[in-house]
C-alpha positions as CSV (number, residue, x, y, z in Angstrom):
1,X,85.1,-78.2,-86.2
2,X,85.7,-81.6,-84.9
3,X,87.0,-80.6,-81.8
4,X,83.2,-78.4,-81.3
5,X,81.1,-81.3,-82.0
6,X,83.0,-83.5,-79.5
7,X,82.8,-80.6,-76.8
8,X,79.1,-80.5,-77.7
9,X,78.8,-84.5,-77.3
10,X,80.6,-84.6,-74.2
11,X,78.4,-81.9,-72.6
12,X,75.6,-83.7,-73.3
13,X,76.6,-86.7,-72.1
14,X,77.4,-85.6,-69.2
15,X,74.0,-83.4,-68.5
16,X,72.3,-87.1,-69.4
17,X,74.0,-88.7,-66.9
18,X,73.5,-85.9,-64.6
19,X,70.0,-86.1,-65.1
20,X,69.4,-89.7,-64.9
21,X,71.3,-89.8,-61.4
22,X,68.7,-86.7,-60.0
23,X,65.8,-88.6,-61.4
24,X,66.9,-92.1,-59.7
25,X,67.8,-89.6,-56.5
26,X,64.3,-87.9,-56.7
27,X,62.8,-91.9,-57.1
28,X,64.9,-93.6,-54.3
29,X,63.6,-90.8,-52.3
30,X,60.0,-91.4,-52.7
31,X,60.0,-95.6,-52.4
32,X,62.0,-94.7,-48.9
33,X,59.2,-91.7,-48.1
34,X,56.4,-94.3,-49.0
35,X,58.4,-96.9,-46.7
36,X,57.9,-94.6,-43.9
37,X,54.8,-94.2,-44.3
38,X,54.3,-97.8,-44.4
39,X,56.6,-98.5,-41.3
40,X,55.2,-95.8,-39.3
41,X,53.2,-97.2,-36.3
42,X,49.8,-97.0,-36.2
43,X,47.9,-93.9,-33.9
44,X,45.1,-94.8,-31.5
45,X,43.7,-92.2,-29.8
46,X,42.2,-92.9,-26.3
47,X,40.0,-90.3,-24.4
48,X,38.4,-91.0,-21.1
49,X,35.8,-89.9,-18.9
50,X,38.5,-87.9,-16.9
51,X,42.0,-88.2,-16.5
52,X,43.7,-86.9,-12.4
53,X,41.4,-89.7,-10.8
54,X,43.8,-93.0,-9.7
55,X,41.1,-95.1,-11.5
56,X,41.8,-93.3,-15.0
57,X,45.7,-93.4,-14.4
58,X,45.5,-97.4,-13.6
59,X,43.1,-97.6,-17.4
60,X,46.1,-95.8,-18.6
61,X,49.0,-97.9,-17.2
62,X,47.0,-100.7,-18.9
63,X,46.8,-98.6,-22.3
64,X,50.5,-98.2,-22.5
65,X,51.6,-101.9,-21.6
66,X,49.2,-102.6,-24.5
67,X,50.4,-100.1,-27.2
68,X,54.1,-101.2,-25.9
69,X,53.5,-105.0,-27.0
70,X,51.5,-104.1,-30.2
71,X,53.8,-101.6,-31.0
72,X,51.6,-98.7,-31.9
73,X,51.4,-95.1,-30.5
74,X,48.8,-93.6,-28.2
75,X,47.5,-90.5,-26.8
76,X,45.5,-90.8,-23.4
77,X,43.4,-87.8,-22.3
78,X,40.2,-87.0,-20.6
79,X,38.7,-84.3,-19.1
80,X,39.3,-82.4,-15.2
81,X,36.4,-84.3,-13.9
82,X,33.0,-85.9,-15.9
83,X,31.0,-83.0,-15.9
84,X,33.1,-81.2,-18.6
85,X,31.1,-82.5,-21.4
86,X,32.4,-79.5,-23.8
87,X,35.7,-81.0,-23.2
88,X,35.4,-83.8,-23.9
89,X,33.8,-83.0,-27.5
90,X,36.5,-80.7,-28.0
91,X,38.8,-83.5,-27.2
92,X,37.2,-85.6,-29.5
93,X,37.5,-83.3,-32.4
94,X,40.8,-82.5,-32.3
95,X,41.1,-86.1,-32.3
96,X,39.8,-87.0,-35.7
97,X,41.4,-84.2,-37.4
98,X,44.4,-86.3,-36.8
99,X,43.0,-89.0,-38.6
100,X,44.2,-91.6,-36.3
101,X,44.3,-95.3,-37.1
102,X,41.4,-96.1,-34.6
103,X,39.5,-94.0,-31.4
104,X,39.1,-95.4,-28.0
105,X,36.0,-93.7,-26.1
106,X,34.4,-93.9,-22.9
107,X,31.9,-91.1,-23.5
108,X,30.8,-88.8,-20.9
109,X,27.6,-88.0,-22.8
110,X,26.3,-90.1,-26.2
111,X,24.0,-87.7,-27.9
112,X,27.2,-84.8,-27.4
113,X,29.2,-87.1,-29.5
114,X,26.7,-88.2,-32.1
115,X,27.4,-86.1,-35.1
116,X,31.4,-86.8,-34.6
117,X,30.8,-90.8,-34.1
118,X,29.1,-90.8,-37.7
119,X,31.8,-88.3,-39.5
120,X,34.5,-91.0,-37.6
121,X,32.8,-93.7,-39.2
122,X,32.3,-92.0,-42.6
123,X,36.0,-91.4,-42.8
124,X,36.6,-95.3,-41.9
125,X,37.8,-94.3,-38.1
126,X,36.8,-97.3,-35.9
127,X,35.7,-96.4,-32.7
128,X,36.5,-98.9,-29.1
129,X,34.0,-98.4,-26.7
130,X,36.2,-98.7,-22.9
131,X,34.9,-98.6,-19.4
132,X,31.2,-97.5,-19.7
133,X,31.7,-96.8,-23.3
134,X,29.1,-95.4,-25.7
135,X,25.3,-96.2,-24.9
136,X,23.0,-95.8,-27.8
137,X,25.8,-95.1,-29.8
138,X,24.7,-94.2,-33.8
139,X,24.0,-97.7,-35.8
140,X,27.8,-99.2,-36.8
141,X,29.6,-95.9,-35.2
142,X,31.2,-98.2,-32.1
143,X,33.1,-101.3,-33.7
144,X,33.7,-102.6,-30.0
145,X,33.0,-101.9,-26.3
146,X,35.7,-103.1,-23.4
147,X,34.1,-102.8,-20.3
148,X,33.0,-104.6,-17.3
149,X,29.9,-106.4,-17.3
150,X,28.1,-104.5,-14.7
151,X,25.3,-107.2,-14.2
152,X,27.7,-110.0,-13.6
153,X,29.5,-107.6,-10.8
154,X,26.4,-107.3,-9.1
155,X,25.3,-110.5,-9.2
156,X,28.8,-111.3,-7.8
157,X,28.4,-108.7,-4.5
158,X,25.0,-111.0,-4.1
159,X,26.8,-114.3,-3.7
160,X,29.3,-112.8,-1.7
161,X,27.0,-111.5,0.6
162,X,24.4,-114.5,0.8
163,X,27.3,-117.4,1.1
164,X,28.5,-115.1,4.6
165,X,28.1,-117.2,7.5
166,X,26.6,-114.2,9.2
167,X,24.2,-112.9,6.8
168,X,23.0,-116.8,6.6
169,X,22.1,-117.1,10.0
170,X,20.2,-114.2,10.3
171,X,18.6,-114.5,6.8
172,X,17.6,-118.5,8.1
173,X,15.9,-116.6,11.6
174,X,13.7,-114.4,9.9
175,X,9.6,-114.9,9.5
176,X,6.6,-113.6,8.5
177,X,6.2,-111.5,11.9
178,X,9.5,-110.8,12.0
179,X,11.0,-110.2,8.4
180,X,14.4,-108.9,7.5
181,X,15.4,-106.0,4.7
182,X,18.1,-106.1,2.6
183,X,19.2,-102.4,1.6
184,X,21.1,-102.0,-2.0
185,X,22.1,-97.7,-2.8
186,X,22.7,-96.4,-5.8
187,X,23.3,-92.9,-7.0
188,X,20.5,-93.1,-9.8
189,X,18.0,-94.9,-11.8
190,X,18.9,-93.9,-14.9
191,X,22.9,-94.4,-15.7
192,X,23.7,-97.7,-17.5
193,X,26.3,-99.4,-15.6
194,X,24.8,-98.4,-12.3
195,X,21.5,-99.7,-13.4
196,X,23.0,-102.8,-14.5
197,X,24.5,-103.5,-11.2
198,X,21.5,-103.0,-9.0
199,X,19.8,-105.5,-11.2
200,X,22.2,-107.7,-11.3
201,X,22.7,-108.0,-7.3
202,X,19.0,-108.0,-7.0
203,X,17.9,-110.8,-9.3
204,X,20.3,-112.9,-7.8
205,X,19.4,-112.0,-4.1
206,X,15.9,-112.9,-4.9
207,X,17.0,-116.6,-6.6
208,X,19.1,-117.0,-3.9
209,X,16.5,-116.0,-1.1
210,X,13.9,-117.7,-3.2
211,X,16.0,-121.5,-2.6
212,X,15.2,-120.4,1.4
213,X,11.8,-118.8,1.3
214,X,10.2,-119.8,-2.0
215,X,8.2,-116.7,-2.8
216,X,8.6,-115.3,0.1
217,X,10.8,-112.3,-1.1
218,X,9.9,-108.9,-2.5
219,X,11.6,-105.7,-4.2
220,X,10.3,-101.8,-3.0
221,X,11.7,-98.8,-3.2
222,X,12.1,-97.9,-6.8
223,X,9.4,-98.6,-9.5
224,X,11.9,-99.6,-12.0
225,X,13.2,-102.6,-9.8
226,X,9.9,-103.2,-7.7
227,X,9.2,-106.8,-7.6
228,X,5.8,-108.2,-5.2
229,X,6.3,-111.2,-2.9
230,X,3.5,-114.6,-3.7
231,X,3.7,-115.5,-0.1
232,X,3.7,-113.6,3.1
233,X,7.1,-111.8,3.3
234,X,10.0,-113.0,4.7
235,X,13.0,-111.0,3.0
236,X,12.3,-107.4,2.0
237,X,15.3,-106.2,-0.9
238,X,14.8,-102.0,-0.6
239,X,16.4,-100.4,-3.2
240,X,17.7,-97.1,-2.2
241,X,17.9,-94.1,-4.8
242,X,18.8,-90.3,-3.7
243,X,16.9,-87.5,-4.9
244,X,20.0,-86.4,-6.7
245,X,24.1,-87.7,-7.3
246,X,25.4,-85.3,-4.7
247,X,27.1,-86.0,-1.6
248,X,24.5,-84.3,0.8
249,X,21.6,-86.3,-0.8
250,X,23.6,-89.8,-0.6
251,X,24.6,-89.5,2.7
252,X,20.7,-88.4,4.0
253,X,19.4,-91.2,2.3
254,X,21.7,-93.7,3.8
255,X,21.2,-92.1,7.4
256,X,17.7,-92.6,6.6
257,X,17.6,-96.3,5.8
258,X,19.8,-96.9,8.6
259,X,17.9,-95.3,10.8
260,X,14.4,-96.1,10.2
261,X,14.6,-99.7,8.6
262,X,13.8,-102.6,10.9
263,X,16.3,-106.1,11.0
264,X,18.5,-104.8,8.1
265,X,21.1,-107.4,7.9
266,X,22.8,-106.4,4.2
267,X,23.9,-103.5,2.6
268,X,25.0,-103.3,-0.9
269,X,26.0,-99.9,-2.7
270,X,26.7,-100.1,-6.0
271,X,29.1,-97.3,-6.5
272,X,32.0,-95.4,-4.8
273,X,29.7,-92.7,-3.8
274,X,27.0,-94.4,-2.4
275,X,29.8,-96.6,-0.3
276,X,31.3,-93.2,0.6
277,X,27.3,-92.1,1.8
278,X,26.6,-95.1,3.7
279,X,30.6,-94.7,5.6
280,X,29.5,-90.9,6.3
281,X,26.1,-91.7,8.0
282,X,28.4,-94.1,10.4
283,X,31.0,-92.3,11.5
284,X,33.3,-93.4,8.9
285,X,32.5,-96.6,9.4
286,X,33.0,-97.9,13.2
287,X,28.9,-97.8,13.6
288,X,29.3,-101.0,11.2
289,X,32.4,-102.4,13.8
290,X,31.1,-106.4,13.8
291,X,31.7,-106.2,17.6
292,X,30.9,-103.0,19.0
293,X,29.0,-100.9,16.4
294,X,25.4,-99.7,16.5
295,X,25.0,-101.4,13.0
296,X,27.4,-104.4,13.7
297,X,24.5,-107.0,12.2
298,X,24.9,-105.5,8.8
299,X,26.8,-107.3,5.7
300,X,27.9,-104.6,3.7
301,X,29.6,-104.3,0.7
302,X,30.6,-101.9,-1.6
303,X,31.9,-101.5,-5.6
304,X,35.3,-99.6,-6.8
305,X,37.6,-98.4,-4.4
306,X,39.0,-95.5,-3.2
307,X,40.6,-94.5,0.0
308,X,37.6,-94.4,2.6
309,X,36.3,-97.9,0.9
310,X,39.8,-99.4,1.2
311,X,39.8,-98.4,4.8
312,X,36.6,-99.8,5.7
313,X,37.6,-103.1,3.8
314,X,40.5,-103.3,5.9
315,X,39.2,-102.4,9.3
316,X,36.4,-105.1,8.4
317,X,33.3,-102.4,8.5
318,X,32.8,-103.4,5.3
319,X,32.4,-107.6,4.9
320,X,34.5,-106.5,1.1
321,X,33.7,-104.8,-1.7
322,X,33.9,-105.5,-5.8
323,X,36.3,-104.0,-7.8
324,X,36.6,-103.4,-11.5
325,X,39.5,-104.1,-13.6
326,X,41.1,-100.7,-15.2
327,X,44.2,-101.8,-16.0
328,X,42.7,-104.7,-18.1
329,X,40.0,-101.8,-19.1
330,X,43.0,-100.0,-21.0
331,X,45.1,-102.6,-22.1
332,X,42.2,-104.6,-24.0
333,X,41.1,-101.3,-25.3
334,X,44.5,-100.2,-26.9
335,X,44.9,-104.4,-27.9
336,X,40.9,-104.5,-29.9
337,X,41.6,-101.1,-31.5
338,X,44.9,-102.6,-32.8
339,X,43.1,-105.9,-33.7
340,X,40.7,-104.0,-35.6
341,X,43.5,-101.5,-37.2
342,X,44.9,-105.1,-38.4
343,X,41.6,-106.4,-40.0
344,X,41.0,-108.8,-37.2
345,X,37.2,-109.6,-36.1
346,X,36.5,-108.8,-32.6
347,X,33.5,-109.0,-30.2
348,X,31.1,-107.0,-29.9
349,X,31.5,-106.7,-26.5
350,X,34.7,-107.8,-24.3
351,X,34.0,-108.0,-20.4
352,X,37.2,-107.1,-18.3
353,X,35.4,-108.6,-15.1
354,X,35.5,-108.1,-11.8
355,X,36.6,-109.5,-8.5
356,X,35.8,-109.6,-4.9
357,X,38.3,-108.1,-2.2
358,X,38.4,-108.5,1.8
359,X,40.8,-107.7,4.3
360,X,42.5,-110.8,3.7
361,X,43.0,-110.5,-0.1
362,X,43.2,-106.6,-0.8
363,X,47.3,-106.9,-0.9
364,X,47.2,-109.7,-3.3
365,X,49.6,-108.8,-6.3
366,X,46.5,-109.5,-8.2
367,X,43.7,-107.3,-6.3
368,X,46.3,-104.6,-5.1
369,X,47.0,-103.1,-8.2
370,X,43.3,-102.3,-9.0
371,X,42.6,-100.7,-5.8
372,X,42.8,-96.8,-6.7
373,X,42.8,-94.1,-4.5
């Protein structure tokens, strides 16, 4: 009977033991799972107006030297080309049902993303604003936006283009009965960023002018922009807008302005596009040659890149041209999310500026690398 009980004793023992062990297995095993969790690096997902253009890859070389350093994990995405709105959205949703630790948008189309901007912010998702952002974004939906200030960059092309020794000596010739124009081109009216850099290069022309020929300056062309002289005119700024953002349109309104506008001495064109119209109504350029072109008294200067701007930089046609940042674009994206993600306050807004390339500077190791194709 003895012999039973101690069997019996034993087994129990044993099944205790047994038992404790699993429980401390099954408890080591959740602290470590919850350790993970804790450990694991934080998710920001970035989506872009588009994604094959040079300009997107350089805001995404940025992006990962940023997520590198901070140590999180990104996605970077964006649609074939910025008319694929649907895309985008689609892009944007698939986003949040990974319920990442912050969203980086440049949005091709605010009221698109409206409804998904307030369910990111209802689930505590903070949203970065990058390159043009998210303009009229819903109240609180967009903690941040990284982008260039646009009105600075124009204001920039202004100085450039006024402090040329050229465009000075012309600008200093002109009178009343014999008034020059200054032509700025841009592919709309009514988009943000291109708005803001017409301004900008405008109301610092006119200052600038204004030190020469107090009053003596005007704005026509556009009603949003128009702008009368006090005095008799001296300097005319036209403000050139297309009919519509295609190619065909651009380039007929920059033949049209070359063609027909008396003593035009600058040319300003505030976006890629409108650089590549004005280059196509002058035979790529070599009508602006400063020695032997038809148009060789024009300063011009363009904004971004790409390869026909480059080229016209280089071969002088163009006096230079402004440039955004898209590397720093990306990398102070990825780098405000993260702050954010870590409780930090940032700006509301974070300029990642803009500089000023000629022929002489363009292969600078600090203009080169933001010169996409």
């Amino acid at each position: 009977m003895m012999k039973k009980i101690l069997v019996v004793l034993l087994s129990m023992t044993f099944f205790l033991a047994f038992t404790a062990g699993c429980s401390s297995t099954k408890s080591n095993e959740s602290k470590t799972n919850e350790s993970n969790t804790n450990n694991k690096k934080p998710y920001i997902a970035m989506i872009s107006k588009g994604f094959q253009h040079q300009f997107w890859q350089t805001v995404y070389a940025g992006a990962k030297d940023a997520a590198k350093k901070y140590n999180v994990d990104i996605t970077f995405e964006g649609p074939p080309s910025e008319s694929d709105i649907s895309t985008q959205v689609d892009m944007l949703k698939n986003a949040l049902s990974k319920h990442p630790a912050a969203i980086g948008l440049a949005a091709l189309d605010t009221e698109s993303v409206k409804s998904l901007l307030e369910e990111a912010k209802n689930d505590g998702i903070p949203v970065i604003g990058f390159d043009s952002g998210v303009p009229n974004a819903p109240a609180g939906s967009v903690v941040s936006t990284v982008a260039t200030n646009n009105y600075a960059a124009g204001q920039l092309a202004a100085e450039k283009m006024f402090n040329n020794s050229d465009f000075q000596k012309q600008l200093k010739a002109a009178t009343p009965d014999n008034p020059v124009t200054i032509a700025v081109q841009s592919q709309d009216a009514t988009s943000e960023s291109i708005v803001d850099r017409t301004r900008g290069f405008i109301d610092e022309m006119v200052k600038e002018v204004n030190g020469v020929f107090p009053g003596a300056v005007e704005v026509v062309g556009h009603d949003l922009f128009k702008k009368p002289a006090s005095k008799p005119v001296v300097v005319s700024i036209k403000v050139v807008v297309p009919p519509s953002t295609s190619m065909t349109d651009a380039q007929s309104a920059a033949y049209t302005t070359l063609t027909t506008t008396k003593n035009l001495i600058g040319y300003f064109m505030s976006n890629e596009l409108s650089a590549n119209a004005v280059l196509a109504a002058t035979s790529d350029g070599t009508d602006l040659d400063r020695e032997h072109g038809k148009y060789k008294n024009i300063i011009a200067i363009g904004f971004d890149a790409g390869k026909a701007q480059k080229n016209a930089v280089r071969k002088q046609y163009f006096y230079g041209s402004i440039t955004q940042d898209p590397y720093n674009i990306g990398y102070k994206a990825v780098e405000t999310a993260y702050k954010v993600i870590k409780g930090e306050k940032v700006p509301k807004v974070i300029d990642t500026g803009a500089k000023f390339y000629t022929h002489e500077n363009m292969d600078n190791k600090d203009i080169a690398p933001l010169l996409y194709d």
